[in-house]
N, CA, C and O atoms as CSV, one atom per row, in Angstrom:
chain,resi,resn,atom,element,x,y,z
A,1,UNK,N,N,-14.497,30.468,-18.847
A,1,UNK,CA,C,-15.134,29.169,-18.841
A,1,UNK,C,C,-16.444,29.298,-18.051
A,1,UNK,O,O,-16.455,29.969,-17.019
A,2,UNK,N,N,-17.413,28.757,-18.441
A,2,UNK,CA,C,-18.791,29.106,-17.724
A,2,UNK,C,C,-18.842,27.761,-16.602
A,2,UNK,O,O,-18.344,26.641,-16.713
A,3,UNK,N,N,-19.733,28.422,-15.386
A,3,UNK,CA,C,-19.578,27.980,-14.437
A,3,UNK,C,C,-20.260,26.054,-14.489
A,3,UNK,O,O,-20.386,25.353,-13.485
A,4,UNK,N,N,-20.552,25.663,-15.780
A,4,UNK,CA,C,-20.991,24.651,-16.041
A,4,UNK,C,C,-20.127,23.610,-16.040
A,4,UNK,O,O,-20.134,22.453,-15.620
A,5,UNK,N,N,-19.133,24.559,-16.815
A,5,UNK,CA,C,-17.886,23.600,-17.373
A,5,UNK,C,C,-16.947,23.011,-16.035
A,5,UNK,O,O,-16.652,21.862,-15.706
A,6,UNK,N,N,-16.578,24.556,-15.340
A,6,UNK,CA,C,-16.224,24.162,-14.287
A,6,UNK,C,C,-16.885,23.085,-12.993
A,6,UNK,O,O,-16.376,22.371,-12.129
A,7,UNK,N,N,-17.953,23.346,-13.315
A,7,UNK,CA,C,-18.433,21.646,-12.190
A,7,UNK,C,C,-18.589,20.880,-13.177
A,7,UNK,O,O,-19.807,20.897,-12.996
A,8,UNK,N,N,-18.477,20.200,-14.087
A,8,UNK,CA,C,-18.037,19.308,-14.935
A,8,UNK,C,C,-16.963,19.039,-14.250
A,8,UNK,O,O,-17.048,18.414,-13.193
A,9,UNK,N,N,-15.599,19.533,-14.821
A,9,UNK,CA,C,-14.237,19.822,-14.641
A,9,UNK,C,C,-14.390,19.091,-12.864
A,9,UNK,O,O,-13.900,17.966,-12.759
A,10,UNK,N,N,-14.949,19.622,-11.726
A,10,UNK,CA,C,-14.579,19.539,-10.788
A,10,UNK,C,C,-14.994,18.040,-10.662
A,10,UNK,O,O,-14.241,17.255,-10.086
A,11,UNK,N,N,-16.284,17.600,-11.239
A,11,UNK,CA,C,-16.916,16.368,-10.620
A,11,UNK,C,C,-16.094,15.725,-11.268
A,11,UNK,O,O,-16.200,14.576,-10.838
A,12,UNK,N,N,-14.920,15.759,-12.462
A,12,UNK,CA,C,-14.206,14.347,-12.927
A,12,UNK,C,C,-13.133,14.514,-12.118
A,12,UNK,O,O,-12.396,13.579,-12.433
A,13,UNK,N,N,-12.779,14.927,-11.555
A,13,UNK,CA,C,-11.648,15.627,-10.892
A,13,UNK,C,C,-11.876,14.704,-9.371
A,13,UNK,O,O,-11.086,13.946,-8.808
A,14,UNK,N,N,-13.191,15.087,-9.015
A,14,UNK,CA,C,-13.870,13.943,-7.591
A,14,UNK,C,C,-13.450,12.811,-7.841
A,14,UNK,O,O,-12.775,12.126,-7.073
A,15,UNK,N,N,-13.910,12.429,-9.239
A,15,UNK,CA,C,-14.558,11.191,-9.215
A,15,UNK,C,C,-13.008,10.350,-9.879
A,15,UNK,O,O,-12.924,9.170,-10.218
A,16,UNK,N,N,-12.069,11.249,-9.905
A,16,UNK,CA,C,-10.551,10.572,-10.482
A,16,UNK,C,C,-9.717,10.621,-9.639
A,16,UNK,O,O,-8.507,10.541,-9.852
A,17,UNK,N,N,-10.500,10.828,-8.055
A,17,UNK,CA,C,-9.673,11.164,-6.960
A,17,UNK,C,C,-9.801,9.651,-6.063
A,17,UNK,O,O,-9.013,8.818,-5.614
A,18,UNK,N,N,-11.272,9.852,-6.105
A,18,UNK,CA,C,-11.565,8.795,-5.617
A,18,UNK,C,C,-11.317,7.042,-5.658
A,18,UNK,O,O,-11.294,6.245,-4.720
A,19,UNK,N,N,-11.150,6.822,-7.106
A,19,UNK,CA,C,-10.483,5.705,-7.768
A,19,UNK,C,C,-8.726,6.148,-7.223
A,19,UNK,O,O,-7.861,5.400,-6.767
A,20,UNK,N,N,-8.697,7.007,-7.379
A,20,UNK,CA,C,-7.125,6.994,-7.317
A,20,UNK,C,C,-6.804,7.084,-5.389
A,20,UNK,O,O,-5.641,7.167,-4.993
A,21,UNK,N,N,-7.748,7.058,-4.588
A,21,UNK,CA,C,-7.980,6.346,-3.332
A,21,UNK,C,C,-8.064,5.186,-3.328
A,21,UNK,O,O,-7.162,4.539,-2.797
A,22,UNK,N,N,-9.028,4.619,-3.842
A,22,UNK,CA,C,-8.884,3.490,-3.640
A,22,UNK,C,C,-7.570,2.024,-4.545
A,22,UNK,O,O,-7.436,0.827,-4.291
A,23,UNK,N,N,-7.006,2.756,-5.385
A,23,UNK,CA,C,-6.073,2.007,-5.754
A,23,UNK,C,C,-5.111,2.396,-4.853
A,23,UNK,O,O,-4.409,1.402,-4.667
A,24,UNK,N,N,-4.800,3.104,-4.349
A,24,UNK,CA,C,-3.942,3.660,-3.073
A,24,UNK,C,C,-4.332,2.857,-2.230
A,24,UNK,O,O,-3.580,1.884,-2.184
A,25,UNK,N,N,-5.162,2.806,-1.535
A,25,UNK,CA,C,-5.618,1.495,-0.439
A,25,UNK,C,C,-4.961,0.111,-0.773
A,25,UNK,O,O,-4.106,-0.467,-0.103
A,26,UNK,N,N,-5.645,-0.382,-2.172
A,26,UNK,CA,C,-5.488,-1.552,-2.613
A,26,UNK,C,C,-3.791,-2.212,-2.571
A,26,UNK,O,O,-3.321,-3.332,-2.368
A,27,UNK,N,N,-3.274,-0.998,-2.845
A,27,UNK,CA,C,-1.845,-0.785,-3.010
A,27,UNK,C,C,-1.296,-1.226,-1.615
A,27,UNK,O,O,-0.818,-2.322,-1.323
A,28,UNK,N,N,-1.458,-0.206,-0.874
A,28,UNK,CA,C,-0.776,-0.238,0.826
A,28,UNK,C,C,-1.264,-1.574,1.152
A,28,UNK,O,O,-0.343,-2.220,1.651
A,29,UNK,N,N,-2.325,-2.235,1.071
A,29,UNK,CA,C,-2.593,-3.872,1.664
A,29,UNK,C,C,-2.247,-5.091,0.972
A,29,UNK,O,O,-2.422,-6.176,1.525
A,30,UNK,N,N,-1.705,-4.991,-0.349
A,30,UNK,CA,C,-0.222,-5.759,-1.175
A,30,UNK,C,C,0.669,-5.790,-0.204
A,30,UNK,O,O,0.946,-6.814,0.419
A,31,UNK,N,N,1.516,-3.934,0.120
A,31,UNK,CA,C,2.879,-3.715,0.271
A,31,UNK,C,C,2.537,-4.347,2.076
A,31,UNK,O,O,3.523,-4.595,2.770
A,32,UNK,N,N,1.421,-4.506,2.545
A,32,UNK,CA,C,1.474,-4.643,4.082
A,32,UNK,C,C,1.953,-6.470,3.589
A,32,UNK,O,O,3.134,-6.805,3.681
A,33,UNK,N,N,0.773,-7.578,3.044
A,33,UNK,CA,C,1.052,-8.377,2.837
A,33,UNK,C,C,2.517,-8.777,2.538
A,33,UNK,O,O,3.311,-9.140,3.406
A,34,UNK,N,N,2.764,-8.681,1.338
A,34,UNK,CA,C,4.061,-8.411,1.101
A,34,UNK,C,C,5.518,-8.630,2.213
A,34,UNK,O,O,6.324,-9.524,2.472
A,35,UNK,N,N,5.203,-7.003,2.699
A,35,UNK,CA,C,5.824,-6.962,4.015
A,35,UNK,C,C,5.582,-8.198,5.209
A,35,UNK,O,O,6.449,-8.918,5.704
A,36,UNK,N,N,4.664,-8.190,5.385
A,36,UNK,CA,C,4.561,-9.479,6.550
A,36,UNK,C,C,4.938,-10.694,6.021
A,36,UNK,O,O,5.636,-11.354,6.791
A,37,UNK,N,N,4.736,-11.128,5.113
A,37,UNK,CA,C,4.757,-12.562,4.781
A,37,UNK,C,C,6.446,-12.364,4.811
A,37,UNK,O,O,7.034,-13.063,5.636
A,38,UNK,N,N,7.142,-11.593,4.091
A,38,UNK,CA,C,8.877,-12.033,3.688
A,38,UNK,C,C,9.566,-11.787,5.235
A,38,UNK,O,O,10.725,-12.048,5.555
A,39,UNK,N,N,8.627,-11.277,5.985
A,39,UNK,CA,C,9.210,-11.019,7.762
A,39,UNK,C,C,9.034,-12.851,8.050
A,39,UNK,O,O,9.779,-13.700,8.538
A,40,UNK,N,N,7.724,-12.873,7.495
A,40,UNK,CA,C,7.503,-14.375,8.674
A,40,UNK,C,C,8.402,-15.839,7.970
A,40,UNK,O,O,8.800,-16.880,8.492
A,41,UNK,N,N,8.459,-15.346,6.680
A,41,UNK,CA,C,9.240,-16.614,6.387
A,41,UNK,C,C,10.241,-16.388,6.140
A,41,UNK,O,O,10.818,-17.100,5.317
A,42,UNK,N,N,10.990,-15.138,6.829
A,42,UNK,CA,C,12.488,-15.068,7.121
A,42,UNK,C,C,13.393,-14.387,5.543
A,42,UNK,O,O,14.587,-14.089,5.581
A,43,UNK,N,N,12.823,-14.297,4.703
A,43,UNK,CA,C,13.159,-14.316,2.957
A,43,UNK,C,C,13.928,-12.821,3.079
A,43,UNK,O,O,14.910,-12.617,2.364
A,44,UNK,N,N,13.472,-11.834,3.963
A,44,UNK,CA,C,14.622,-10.544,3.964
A,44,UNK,C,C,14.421,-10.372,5.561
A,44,UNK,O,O,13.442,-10.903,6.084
A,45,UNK,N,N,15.373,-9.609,6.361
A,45,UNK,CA,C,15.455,-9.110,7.384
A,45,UNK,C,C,15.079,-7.709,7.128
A,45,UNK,O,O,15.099,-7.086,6.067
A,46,UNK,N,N,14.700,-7.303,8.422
A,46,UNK,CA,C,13.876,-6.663,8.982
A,46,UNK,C,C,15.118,-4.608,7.903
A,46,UNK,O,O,14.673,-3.644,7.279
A,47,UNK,N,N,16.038,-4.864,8.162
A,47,UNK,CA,C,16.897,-3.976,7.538
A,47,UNK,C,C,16.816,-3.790,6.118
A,47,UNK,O,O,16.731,-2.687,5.577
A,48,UNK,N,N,16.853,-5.170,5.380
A,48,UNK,CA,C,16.627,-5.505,3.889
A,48,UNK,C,C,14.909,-4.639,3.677
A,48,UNK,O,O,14.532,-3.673,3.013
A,49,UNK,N,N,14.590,-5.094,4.126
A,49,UNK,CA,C,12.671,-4.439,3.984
A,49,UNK,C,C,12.791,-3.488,4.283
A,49,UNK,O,O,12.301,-2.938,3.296
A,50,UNK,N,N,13.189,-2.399,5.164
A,50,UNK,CA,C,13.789,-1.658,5.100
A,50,UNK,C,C,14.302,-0.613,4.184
A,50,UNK,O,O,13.901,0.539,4.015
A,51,UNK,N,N,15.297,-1.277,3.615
A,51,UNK,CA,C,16.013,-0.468,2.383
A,51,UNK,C,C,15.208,-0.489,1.031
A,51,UNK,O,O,15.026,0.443,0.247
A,52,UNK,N,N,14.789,-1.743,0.964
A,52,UNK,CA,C,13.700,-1.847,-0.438
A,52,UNK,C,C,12.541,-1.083,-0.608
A,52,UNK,O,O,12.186,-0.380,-1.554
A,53,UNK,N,N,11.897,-1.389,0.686
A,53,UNK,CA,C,10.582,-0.248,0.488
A,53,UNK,C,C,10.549,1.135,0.882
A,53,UNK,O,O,9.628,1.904,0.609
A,54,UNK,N,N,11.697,1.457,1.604
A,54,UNK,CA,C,11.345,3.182,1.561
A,54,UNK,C,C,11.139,3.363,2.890
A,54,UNK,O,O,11.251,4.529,3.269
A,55,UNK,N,N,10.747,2.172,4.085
A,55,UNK,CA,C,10.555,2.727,5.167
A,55,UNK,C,C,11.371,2.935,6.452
A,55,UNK,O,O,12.593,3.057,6.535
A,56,UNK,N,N,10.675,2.949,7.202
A,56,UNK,CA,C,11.574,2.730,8.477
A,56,UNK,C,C,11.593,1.138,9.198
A,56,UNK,O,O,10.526,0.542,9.349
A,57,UNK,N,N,12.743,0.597,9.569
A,57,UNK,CA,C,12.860,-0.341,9.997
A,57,UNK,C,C,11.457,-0.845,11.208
A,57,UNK,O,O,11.083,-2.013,11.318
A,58,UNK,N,N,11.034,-0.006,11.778
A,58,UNK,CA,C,10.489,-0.063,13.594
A,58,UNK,C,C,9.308,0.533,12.671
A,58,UNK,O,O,8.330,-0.020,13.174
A,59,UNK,N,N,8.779,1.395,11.538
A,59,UNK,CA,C,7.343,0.863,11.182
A,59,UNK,C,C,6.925,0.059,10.429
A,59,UNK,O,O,5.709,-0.044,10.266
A,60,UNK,N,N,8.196,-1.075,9.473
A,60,UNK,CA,C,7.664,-2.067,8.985
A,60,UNK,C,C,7.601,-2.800,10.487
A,60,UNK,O,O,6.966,-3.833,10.274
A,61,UNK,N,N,7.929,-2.762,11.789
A,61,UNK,CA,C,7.838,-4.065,12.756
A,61,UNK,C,C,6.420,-3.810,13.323
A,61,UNK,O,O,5.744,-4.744,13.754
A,62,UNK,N,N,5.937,-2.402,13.315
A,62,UNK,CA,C,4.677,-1.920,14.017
A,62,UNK,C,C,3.909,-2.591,13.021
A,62,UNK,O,O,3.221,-3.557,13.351
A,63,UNK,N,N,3.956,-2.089,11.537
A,63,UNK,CA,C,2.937,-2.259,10.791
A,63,UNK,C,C,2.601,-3.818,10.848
A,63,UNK,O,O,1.518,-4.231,11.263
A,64,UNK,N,N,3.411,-4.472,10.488
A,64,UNK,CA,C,3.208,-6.380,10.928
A,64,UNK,C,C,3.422,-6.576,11.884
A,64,UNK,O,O,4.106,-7.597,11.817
A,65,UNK,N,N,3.331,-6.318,12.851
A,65,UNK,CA,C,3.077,-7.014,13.914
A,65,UNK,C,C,1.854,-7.904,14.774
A,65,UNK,O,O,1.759,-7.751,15.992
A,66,UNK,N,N,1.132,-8.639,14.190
A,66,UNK,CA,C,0.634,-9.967,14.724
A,66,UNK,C,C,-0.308,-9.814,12.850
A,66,UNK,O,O,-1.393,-10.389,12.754
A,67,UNK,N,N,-0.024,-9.420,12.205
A,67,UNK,CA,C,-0.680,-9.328,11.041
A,67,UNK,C,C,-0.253,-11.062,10.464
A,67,UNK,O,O,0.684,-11.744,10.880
A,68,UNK,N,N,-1.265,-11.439,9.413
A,68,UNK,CA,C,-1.214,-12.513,9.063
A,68,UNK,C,C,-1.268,-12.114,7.651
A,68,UNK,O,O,-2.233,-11.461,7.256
A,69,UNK,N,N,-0.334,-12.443,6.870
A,69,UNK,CA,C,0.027,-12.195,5.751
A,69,UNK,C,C,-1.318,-13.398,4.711
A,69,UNK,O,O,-1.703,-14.435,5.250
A,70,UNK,N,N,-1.711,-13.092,3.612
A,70,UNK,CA,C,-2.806,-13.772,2.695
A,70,UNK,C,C,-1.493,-15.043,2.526
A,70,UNK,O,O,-0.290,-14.786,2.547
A,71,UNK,N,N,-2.035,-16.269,2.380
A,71,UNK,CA,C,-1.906,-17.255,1.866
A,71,UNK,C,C,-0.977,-17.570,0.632
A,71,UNK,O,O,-1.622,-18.360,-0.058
A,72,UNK,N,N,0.269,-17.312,0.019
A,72,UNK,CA,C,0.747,-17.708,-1.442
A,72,UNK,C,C,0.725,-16.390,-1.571
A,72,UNK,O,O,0.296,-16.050,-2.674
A,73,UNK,N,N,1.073,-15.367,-0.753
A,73,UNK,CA,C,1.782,-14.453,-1.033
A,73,UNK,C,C,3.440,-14.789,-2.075
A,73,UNK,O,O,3.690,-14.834,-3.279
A,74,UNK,N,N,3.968,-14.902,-1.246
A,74,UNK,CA,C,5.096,-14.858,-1.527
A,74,UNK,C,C,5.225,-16.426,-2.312
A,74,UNK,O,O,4.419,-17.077,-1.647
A,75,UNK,N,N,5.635,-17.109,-3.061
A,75,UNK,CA,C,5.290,-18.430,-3.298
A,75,UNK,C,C,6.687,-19.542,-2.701
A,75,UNK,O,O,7.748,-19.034,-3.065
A,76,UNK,N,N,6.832,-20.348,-2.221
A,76,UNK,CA,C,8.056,-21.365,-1.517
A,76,UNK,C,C,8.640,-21.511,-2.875
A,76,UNK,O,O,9.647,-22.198,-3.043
């Protein structure tokens, strides 16, 4: 393959990394929302969140902790 192709190849490779960063971001500040809001209005315990998302009990409490969940997250 001539060395053309290959930085071709590499720059879509950048540039499909990068989107796929930032939907990764976009992602983790849902699952933070998410997470905080069903803490503050009581909807799962701290164990339940827990088991659903994959983490550890004591870093969903770090991760929300004084965080303010967006507005109609979760809907009443």
């Amino acid at each position: 393959m001539p060395p053309e192709q290959h930085l071709a190849a590499i720059g879509r490779l950048k540039s499909e990394l990068a989107a796929l960063e930032q939907t990764k971001a976009a992602l983790k500040g849902k699952r933070l929302n998410l997470l905080a809001a069903a803490r503050r209005l009581g909807v799962l315990d701290d164990y339940e969140l827990a088991a659903l998302s994959g983490l550890q009990r004591e870093t969903i409490r770090k991760m929300t902790w004084g965080f303010q969940p967006d507005s109609g997250v979760i809907p009443a």
